[in-house]
Backbone as CSV, one residue per row, in Angstrom:
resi,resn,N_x,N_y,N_z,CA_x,CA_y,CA_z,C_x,C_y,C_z
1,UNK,-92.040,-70.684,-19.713,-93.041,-71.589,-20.247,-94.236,-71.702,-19.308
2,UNK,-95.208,-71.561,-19.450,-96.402,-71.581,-18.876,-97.439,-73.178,-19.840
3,UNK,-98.206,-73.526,-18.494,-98.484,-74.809,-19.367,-99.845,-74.562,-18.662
4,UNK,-100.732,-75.261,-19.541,-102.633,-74.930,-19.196,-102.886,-76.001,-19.402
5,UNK,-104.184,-76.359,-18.739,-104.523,-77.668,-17.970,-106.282,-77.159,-18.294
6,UNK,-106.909,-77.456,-18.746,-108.770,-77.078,-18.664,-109.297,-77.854,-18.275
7,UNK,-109.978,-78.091,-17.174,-110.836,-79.039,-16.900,-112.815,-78.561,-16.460
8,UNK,-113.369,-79.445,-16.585,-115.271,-78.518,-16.649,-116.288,-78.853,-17.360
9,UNK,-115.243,-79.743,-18.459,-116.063,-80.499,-19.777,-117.459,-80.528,-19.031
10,UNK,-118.841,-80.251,-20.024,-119.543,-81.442,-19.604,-120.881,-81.009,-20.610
11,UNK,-121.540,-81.815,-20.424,-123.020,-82.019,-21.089,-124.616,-81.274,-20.276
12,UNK,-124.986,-79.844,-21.148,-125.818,-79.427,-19.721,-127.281,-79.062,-21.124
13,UNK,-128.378,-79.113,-20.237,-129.423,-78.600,-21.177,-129.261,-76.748,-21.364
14,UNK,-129.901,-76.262,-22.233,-129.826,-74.702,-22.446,-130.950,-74.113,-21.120
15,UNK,-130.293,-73.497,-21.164,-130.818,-72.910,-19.640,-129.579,-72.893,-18.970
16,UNK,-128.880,-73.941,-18.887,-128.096,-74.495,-17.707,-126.961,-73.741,-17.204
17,UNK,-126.038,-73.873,-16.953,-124.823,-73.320,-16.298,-123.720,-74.483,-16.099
18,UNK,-122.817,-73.544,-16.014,-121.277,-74.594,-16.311,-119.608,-74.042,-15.723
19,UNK,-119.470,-74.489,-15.348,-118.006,-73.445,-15.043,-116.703,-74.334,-15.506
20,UNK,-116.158,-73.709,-16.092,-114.865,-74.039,-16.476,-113.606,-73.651,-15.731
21,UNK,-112.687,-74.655,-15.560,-111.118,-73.964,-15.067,-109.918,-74.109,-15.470
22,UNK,-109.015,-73.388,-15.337,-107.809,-73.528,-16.026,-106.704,-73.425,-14.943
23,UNK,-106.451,-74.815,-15.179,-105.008,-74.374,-14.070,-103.645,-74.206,-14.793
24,UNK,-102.902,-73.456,-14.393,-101.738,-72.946,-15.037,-100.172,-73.276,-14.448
25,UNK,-99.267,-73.659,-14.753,-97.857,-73.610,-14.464,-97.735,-72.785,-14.282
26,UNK,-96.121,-72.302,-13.621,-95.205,-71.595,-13.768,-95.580,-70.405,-12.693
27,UNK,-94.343,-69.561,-12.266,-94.409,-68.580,-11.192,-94.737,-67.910,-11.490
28,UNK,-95.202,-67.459,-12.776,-95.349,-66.059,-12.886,-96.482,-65.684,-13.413
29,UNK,-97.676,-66.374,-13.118,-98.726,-66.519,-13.689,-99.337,-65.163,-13.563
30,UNK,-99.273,-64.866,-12.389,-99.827,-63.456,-11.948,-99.669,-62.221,-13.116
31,UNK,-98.599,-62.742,-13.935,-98.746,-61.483,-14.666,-98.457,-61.628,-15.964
32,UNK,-99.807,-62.722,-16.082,-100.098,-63.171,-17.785,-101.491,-62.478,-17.564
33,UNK,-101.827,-62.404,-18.823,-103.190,-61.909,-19.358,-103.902,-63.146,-19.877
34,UNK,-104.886,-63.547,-19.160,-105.319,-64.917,-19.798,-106.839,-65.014,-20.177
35,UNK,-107.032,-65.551,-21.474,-107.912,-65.539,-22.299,-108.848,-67.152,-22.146
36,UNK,-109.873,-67.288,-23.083,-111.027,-68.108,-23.217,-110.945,-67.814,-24.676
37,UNK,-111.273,-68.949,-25.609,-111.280,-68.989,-26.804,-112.721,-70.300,-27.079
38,UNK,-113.211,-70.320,-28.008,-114.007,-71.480,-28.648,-113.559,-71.787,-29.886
39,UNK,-114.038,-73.247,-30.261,-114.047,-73.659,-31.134,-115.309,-74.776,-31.255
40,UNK,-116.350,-74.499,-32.450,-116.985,-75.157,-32.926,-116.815,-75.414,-33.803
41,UNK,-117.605,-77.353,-34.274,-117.158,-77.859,-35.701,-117.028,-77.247,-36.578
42,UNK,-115.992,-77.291,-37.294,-116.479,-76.380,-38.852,-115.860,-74.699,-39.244
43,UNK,-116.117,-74.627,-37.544,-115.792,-72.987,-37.526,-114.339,-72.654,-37.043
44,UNK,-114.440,-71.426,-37.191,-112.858,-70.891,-36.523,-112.738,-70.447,-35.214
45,UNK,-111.703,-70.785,-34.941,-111.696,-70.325,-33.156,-111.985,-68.961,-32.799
46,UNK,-112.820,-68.726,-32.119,-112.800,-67.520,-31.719,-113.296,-67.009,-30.471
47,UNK,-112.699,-65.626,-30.387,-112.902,-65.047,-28.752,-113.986,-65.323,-28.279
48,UNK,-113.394,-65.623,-26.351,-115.170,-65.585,-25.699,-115.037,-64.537,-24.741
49,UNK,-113.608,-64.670,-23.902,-113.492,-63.174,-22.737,-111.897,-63.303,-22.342
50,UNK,-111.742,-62.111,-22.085,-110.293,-62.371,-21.294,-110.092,-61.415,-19.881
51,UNK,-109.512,-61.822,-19.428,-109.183,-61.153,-17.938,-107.254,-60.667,-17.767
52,UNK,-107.483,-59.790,-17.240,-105.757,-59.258,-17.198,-105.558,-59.334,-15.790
53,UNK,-104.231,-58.998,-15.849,-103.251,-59.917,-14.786,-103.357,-59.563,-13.374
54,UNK,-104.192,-58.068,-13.594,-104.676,-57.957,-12.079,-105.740,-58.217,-11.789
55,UNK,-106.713,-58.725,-12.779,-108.185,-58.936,-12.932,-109.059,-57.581,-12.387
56,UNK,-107.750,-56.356,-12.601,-108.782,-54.889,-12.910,-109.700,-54.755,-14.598
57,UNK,-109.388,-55.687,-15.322,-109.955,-55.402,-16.693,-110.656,-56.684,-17.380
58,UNK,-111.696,-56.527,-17.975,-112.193,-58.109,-18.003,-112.618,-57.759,-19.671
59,UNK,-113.305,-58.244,-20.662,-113.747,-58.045,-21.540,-114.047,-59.521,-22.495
60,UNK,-115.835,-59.120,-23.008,-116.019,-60.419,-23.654,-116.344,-60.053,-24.809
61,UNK,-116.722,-61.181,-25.550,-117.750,-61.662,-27.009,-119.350,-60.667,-26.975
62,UNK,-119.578,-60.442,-27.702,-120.902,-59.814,-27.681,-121.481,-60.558,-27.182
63,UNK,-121.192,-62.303,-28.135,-122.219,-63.059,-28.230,-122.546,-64.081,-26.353
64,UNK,-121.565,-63.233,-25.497,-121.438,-63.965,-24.236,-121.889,-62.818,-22.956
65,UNK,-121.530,-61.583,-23.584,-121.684,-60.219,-22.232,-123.123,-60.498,-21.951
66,UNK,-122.850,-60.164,-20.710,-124.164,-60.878,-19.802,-124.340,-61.989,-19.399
67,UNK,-124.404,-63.257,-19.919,-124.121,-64.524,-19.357,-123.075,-65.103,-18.685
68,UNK,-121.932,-65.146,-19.635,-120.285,-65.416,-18.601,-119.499,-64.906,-18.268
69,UNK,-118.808,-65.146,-17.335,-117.723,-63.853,-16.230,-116.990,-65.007,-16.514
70,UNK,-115.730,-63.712,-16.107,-114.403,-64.772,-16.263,-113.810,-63.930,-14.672
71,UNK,-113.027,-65.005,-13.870,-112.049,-64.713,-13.008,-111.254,-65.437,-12.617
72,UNK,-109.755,-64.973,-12.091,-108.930,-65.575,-11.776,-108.538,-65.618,-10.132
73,UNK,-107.803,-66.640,-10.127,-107.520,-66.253,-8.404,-105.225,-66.807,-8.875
74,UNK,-104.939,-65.534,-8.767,-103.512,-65.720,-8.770,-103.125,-67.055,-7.929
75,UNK,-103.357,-66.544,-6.594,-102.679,-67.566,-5.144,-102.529,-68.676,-5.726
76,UNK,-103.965,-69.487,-6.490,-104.037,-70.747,-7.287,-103.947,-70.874,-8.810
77,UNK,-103.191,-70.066,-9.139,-102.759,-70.227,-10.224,-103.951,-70.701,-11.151
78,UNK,-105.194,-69.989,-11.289,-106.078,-70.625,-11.871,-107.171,-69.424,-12.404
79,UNK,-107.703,-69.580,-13.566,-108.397,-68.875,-14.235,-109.891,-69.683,-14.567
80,UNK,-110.568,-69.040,-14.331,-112.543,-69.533,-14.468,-113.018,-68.957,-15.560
81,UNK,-114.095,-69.495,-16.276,-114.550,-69.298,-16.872,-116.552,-69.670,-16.842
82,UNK,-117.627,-68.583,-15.988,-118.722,-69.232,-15.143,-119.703,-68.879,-16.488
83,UNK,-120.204,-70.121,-16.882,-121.035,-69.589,-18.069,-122.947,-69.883,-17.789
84,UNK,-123.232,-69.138,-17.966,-125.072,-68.941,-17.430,-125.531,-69.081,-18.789
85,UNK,-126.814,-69.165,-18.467,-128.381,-69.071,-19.421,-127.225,-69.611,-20.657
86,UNK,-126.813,-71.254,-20.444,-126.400,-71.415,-21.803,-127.305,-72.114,-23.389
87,UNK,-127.101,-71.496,-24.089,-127.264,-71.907,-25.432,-126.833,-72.564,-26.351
88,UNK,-127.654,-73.755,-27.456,-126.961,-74.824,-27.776,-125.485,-74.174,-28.834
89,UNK,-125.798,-72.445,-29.197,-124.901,-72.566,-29.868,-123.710,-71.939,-29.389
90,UNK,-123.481,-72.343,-27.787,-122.149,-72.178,-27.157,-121.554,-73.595,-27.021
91,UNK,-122.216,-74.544,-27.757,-121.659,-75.870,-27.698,-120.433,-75.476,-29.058
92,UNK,-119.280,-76.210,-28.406,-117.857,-75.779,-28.860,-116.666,-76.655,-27.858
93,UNK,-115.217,-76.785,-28.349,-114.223,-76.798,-27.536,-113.950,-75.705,-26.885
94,UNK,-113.680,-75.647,-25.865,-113.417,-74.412,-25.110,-111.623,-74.484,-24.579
95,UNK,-111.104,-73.259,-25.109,-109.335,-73.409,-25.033,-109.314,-72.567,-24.002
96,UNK,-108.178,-72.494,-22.963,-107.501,-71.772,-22.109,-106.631,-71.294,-22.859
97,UNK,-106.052,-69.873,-23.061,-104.979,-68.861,-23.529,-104.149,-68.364,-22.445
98,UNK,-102.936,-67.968,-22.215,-102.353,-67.266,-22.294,-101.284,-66.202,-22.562
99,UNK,-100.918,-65.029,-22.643,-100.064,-64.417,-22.811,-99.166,-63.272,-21.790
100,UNK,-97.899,-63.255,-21.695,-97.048,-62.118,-21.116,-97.527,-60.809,-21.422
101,UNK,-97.890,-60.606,-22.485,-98.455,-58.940,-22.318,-99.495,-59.006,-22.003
102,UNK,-99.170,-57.250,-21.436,-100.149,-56.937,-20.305,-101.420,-56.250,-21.092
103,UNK,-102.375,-56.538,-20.580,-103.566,-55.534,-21.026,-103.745,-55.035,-20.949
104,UNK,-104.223,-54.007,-21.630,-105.103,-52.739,-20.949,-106.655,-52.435,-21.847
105,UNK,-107.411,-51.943,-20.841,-108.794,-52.224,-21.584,-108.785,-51.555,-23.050
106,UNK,-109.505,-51.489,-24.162,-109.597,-51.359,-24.955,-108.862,-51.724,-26.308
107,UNK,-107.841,-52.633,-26.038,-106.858,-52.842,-26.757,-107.603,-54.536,-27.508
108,UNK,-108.321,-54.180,-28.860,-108.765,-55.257,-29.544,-107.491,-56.217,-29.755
109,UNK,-106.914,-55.791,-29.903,-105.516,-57.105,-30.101,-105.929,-58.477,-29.331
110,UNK,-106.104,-58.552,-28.201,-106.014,-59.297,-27.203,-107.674,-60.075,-27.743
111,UNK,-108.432,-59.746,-28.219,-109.694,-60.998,-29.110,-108.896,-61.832,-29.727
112,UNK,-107.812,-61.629,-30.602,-107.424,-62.405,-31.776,-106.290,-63.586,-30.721
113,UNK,-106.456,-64.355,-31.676,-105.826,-65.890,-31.488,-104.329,-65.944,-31.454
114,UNK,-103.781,-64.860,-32.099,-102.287,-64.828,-32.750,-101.458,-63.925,-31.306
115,UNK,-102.302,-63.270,-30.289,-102.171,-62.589,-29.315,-101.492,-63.570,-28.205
116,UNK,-101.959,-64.702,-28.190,-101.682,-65.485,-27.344,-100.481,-66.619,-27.340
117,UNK,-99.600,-66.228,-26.375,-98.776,-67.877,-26.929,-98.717,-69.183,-26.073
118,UNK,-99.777,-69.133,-24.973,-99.775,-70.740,-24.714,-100.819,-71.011,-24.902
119,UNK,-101.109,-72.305,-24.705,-102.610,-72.553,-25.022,-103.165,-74.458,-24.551
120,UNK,-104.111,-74.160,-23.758,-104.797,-75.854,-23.527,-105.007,-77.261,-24.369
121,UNK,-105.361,-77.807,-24.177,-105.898,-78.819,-24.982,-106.921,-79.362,-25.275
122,UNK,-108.048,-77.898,-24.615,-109.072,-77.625,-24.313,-110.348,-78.504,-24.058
123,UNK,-111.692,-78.309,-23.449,-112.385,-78.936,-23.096,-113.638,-78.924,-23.749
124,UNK,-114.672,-80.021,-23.764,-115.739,-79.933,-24.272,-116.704,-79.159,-23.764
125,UNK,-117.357,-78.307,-24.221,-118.842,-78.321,-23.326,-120.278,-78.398,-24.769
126,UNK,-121.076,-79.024,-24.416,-122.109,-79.354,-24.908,-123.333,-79.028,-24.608
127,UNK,-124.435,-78.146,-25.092,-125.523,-77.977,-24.896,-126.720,-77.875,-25.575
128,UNK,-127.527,-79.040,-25.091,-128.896,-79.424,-25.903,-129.637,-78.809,-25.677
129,UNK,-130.713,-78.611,-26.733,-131.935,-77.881,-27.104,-133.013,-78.496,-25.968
C-alpha cells in the first residue's frame, strides 16, 4: 500500500510559478512510477507528466512540455511537480498518482488514469488572468 499526501495548493497570477509535492508512504517507493494528473471543473481528469522510478524517463502533456518538470528524490520519498509561465487554464485540482509498473519511455499507457492505482486527495492550484 502506498499512500500520497500533496501539498503546494495555492493562488498565483499567470506568469507565475508554483511547485507542488507529493510525499509518499511505504518502502518501496523507489520503484513506483509516479504520475501528476488534473482536474478541472466540469472536465475529466487528465494527464500532466510522469516520471519513472529511476527518474531516467520523464514525459508530459503537450499542453505543459516546456513549462513543468517533474522530479523525484527517492531518499525522501517525494515526487515534485515545478510548474512555470503559468496559465489561467492550468487552474485545476492537481492529483498525485502512483503505480508498481515500471516505465519505459514511450509506453502511452502510463497518460491514462486507469494505469495508476494509488492516488492523493489532491491539491488546488489557481491562476488569475
Amino acid at each position: 500500500q502506498v499512500q500520497l499526501v500533496e501539498s503546494g495548493e495555492g493562488l498565483v497570477q499567470a506568469g507565475g510559478s508554483l511547485r507542488l509535492s507529493c510525499a509518499a508512504s511505504g518502502r518501496t517507493f523507489s520503484s513506483y512510477t509516479m504520475g501528476w494528473f488534473r482536474q478541472a471543473p466540469g472536465k475529466e481528469r487528465e494527464f500532466v507528466a510522469l516520471i519513472s522510478s529511476s527518474s531516467g524517463s520523464t514525459y508530459f502533456a503537450d499542453s505543459v512540455k516546456g513549462r513543468f518538470t517533474i522530479s523525484r528524490d527517492n531518499a525522501k520519498n517525494a515526487v515534485y511537480l515545478q510548474m512555470n509561465s503559468l496559465k489561467p487554464e492550468d487552474t485545476a485540482v492537481y492529483y498525485c498518482a502512483a503505480t508498481g509498473r515500471t516505465y519505459y519511455s514511450g509506453d502511452y499507457r502510463y497518460t491514462q488514469k486507469w494505469r495508476y492505482d494509488y492516488w492523493g486527495q489532491g491539491t488546488q492550484v489557481t491562476v488569475s488572468s
